[in-house]
C-alpha positions as CSV (number, residue, x, y, z in Angstrom):
1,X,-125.9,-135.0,-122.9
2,X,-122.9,-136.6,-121.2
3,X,-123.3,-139.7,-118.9
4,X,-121.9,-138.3,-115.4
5,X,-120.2,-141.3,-114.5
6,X,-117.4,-140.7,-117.1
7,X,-116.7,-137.8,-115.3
8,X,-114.1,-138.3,-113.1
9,X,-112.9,-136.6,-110.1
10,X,-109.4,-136.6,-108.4
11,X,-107.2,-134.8,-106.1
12,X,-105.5,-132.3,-107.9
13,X,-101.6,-131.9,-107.7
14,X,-98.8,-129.2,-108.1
15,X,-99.2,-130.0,-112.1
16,X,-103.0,-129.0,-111.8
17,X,-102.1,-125.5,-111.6
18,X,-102.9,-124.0,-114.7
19,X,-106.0,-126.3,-115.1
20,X,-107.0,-124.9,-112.1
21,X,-106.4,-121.4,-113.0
22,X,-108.0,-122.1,-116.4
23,X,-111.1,-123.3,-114.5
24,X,-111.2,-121.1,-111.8
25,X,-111.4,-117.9,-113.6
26,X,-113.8,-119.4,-116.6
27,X,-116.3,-120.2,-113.7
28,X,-115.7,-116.9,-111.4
29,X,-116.7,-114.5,-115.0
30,X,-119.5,-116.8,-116.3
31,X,-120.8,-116.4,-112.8
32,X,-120.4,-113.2,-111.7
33,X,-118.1,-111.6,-114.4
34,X,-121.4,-109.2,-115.3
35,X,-120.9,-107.6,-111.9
36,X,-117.8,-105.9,-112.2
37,X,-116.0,-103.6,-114.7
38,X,-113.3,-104.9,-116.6
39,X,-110.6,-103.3,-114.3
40,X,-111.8,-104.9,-110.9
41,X,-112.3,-108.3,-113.0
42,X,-109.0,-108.1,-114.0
43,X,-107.5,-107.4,-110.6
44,X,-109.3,-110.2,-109.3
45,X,-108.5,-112.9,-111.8
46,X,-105.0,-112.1,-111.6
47,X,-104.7,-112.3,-107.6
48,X,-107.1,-115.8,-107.1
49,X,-107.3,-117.0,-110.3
50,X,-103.7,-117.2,-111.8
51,X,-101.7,-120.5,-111.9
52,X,-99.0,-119.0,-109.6
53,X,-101.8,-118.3,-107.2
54,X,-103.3,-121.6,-107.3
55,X,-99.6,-123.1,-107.0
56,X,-99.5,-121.2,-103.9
57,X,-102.9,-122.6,-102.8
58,X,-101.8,-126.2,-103.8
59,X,-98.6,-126.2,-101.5
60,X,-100.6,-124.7,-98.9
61,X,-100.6,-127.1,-95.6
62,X,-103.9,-128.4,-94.6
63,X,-105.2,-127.4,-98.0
64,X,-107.1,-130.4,-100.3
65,X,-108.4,-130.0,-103.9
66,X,-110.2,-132.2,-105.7
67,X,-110.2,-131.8,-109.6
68,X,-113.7,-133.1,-111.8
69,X,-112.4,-134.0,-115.9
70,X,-113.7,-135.2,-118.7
71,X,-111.3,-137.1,-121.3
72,X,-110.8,-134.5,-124.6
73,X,-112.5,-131.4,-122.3
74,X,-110.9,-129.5,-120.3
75,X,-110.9,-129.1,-116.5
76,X,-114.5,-129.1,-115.4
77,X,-114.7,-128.3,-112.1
78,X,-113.2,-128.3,-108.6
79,X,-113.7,-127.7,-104.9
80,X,-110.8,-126.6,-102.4
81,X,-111.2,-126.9,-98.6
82,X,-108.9,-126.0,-96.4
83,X,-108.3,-124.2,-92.2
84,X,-110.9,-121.6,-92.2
85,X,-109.9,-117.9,-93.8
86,X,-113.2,-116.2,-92.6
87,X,-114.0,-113.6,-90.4
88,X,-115.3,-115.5,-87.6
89,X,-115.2,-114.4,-84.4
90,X,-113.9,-117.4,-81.5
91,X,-113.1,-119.7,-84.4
92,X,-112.7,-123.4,-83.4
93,X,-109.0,-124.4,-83.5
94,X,-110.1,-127.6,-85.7
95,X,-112.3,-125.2,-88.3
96,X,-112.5,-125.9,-91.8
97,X,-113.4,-124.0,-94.9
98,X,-115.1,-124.8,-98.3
99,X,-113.0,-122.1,-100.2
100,X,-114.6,-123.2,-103.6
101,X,-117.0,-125.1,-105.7
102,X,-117.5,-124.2,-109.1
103,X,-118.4,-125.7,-112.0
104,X,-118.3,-124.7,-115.4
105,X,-122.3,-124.0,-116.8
106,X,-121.9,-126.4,-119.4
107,X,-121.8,-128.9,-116.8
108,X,-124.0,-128.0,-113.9
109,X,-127.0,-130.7,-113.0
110,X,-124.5,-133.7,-113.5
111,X,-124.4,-133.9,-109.4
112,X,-120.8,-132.8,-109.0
113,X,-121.7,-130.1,-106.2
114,X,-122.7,-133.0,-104.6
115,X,-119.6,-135.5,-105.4
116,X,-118.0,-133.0,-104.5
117,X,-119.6,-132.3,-100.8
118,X,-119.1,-135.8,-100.2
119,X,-115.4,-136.0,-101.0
120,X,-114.6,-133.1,-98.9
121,X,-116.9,-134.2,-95.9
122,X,-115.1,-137.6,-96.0
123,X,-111.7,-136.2,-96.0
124,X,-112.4,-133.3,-93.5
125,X,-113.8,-136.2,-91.1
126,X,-110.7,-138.1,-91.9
127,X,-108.6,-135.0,-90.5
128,X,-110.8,-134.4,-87.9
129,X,-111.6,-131.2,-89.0
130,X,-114.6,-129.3,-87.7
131,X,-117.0,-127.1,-87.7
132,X,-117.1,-126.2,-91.7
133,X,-117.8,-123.0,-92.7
134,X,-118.2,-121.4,-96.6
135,X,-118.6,-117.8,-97.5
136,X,-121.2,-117.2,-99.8
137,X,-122.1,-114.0,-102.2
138,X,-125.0,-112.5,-100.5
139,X,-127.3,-112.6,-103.9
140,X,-126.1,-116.3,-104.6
141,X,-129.7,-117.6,-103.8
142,X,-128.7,-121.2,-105.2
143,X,-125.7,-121.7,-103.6
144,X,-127.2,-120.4,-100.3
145,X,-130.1,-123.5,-101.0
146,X,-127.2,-126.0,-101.7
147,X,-125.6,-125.7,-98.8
148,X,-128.8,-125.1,-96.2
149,X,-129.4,-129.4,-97.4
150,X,-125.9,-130.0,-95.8
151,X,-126.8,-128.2,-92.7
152,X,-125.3,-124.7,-92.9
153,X,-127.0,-121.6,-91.8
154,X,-126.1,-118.2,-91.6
155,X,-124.0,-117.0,-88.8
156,X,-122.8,-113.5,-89.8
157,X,-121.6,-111.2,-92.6
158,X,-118.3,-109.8,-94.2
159,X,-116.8,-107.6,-97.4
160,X,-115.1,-109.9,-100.1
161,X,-113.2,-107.8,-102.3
162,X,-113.4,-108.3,-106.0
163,X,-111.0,-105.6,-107.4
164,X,-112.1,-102.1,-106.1
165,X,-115.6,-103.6,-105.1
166,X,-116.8,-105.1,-102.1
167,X,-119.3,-107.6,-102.0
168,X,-121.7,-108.5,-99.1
169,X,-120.8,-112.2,-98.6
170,X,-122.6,-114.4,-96.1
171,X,-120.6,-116.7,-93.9
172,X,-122.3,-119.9,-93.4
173,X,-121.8,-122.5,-90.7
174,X,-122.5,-126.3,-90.9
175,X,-124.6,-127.7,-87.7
């Protein structure tokens, strides 16, 4: 088992882009890749996961991410925040999203969900960003437990489309 304080975590840059991308879809199918059919996958990965579209998201105004290596592995993990994107209705002027926080399965119980909270919440109150929201899959029973110990509760519902598919995502806000 690796010692989690070699494990390091920094803000990601323009350069991250690929790693991101690499990342980013690795985590997406070993989390829910069984859910869709190759096509929708596909479609998915492409439009969120490819390094053009994370170069997009990098050079996005009022958009952080934060990047968690390992020397001689690649990219690990990550977390993006940035102004909210969810369907909420009389959203806050100030509001801020947790986009993402995934982290490969080989590496999950090494506390980088919660390095990873932390670094966002310090930076969001350095912005003076509030309330924070995060969209969660409906059926993603962990992540819904994760975030109910920082405060967030369910405040309503939408479709996120993977592909063809549409899956019920909740849309949890932070007291």
């Amino acid at each position: 088992m690796t010692d989690p304080s070699r494990i390091t975590v920094r803000r990601a840059t323009a350069e991250d882009a690929v790693a991101l991308a690499d990342v980013g879809s690795a985590t997406f199918v070993e989390n829910f890749g069984h859910l869709y059919t190759l096509d929708d996958l596909q479609a998915f990965l492409v439009g969120s996961h490819s390094p053009a579209a994370r170069a997009r998201q990098l050079a996005e105004p009022g958009v952080a991410v934060w990047l968690a290596e390992l020397p001689g592995e690649p990219a690990i993990g990550y977390v993006t925040i940035g102004s909210c994107k969810l369907p909420v209705d009389n959203l806050e002027a100030q509001a801020a999203e947790i986009r993402q926080l995934y982290v490969r399965k080989r590496w999950h119980n090494q506390q980088l969900g919660a390095r990873f909270m932390q670094i966002g919440l310090d930076w969001l109150a350095e912005q003076g960003r509030t309330p924070l929201y995060v969209g969660v899959w409906s059926e993603n029973y962990g992540a819904q437990r994760f975030y109910e110990r920082y405060g967030f509760t369910k405040i309503g519902e939408y479709g996120f489309p993977v592909g063809k598919k549409i899956d019920r995502e909740f849309i949890l806000k932070q007291k």
